[in-house]
Steps between C-alpha positions, in 0.01 A plus 500: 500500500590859416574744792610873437538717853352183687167504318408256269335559163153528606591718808647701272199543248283571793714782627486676188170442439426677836748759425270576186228507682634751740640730223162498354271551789271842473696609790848477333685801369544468033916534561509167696269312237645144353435483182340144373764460311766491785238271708501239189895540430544421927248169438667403189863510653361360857324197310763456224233514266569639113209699492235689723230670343152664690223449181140646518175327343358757236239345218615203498876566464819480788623836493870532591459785766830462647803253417841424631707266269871489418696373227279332190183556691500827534420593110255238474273579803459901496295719755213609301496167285169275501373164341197274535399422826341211411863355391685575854628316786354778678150475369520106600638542868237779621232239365661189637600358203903500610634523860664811576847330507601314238887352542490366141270579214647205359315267751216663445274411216299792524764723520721383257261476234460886520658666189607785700677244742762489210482806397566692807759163584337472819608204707355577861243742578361644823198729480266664777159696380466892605150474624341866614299482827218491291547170338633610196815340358720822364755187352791331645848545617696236320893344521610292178853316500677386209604233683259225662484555930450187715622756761208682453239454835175644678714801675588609204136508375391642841764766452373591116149504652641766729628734212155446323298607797762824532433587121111427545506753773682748336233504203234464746683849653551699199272260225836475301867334609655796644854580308781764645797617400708313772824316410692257779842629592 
């Protein structure tokens, strides 16, 4: 297992997710805002995951409303991009279609017969829905790997479900995911 500063992965992901929440509160001052983008970059790099990305249901399309993504990734999966719901991991894990961590889309039959499973190269996936108080599902918070994860385990899904509950709450706050113009040191 992973440990940075004495916390393991999930530990981690919680932490920042709190942080986020925090920074974000109606109480909380714009200069000490996180943006989403540092939030997802700190779950990426805490979960070793390739890429984290916060999507949004609109007519029946994922919106990419946020993404963090290095290397190939990151010109493939662009904040603003979208494609059929209907044709998403996401889509199929808010309805209970696929579990919300999947070590190996390989083992998967589901999964793996996804054409975006090869077209994204996903090889693990971990996913948690942003659901609004009122019920609604906003989308999902989502890690993919290029690499399968038998590592992967319920804290780290408990810890993703964290972030998503942050992000719901900050749209619940301001009806949008609330951006600033604050960069780590």
């Amino acid at each position: 297992m992973e440990r940075t500063r004495g916390r393991d992965r999930a530990e981690q992901v919680f932490a920042a997710a709190q942080d986020y929440a925090r920074a974000t509160s109606e109480d909380a001052s714009p200069e000490i805002y996180r943006p989403m983008t540092f939030l997802l970059a700190q779950v990426r790099r805490s979960l070793a995951m390739d890429v984290v990305f916060v999507s949004q249901f609109i007519d029946r399309e994922r919106v990419f409303e946020v993404v963090s993504a290095e290397g190939e990734a990151a010109s493939v999966m662009v904040t603003g991009g979208s494609d059929p719901l209907l044709d998403t991991y996401c889509q199929r894990i808010v309805d209970g279609r696929l579990p919300a961590i999947i070590p190996d889309t390989g083992a998967s039959p589901e999964a793996s017969s996804l054409a975006i499973t090869q077209v994204l190269n996903i090889r693990a996936y971990l996913s948690a829905p942003v659901v609004l108080p009122n019920g609604q599902v906003f989308g999902t918070v989502c890690c993919i790997s290029h690499t399968a994860r038998s590592d992967l385990r319920e804290a780290d899904a408990k810890a993703l479900a964290a972030v998503a509950q942050a992000v719901a709450a900050s749209v619940t706050r301001s009806g949008a995911i609330r951006y600033a113009s604050w960069t780590p040191d």
